[in-house]
N, C-alpha and C positions, 0 to 999 in steps of 0.2 A: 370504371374500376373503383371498388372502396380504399377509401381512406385512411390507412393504419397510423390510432396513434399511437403516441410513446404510452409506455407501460406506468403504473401508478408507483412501482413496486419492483426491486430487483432482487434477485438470488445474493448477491455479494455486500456486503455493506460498502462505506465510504472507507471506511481503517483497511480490508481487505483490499480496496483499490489503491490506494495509497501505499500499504506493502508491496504490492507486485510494480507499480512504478517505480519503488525505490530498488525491487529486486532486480529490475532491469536494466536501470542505472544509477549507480551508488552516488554519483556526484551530482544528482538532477537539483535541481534549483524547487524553492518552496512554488514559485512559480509554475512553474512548469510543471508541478504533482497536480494542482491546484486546474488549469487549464484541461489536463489532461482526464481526470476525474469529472470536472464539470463542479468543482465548488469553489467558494472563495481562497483568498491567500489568508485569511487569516482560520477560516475552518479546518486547511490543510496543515498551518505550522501546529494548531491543538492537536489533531489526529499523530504529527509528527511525533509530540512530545509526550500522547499518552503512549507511542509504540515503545518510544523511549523510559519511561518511567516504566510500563511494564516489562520490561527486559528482550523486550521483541527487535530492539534498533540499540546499537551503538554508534553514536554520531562523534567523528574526528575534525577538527577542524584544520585544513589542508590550505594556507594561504589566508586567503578573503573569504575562503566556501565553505559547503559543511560534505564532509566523506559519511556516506552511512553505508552500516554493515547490518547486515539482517540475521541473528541468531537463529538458524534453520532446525535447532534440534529441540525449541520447546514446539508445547503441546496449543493446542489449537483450546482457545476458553472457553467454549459451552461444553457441558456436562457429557453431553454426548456427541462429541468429537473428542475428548479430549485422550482418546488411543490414537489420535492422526496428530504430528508434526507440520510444522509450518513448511518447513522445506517441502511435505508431501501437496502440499498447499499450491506452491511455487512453483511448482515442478510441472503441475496438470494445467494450471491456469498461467504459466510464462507468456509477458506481452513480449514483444518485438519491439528493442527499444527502439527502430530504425524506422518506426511508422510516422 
């Protein structure tokens, strides 16, 4: 049987997988986006804070933790997406936070 390996190259970036962790659960840990993605904790709190400087994340802070909320009504940033919404985004590619 051959050998499939992993691909060089995905469809989604690293900021796109890190929205849809966060969309899945708002109180996930930098950790655990981080784990979940396949990149470090500290590559995942930068993706955090550019989603949040770009107005894509509002982050609350709930106790010791951080609450994020996901802005579903902007526009997706390349030139040609940007007639599709994040929540459209969200919506087709939803993970399972229960995986």
């Amino acid at each position: 049987m051959p050998v499939v390996s992993e691909p060089s190259w995905t469809f989604l970036t690293n900021h796109a997988h890190v929205l849809l962790a966060i969309s899945a659960e708002s109180q996930i840990r930098i950790r655990d986006i981080a784990a979940q993605v396949g990149i470090t904790e500290r590559a995942a709190h930068r993706i955090v804070s550019d989603l949040e400087v770009a107005g894509y994340l509002k982050v609350s802070k709930i106790g010791r933790r951080n609450e994020y909320s996901v802005i579903r009504n902007l526009p997706l940033r390349h030139p040609a997406e940007r007639h599709h919404r994040i929540g459209e985004l969200l919506k087709v590619l939803a993970h399972d936070s229960k995986r």
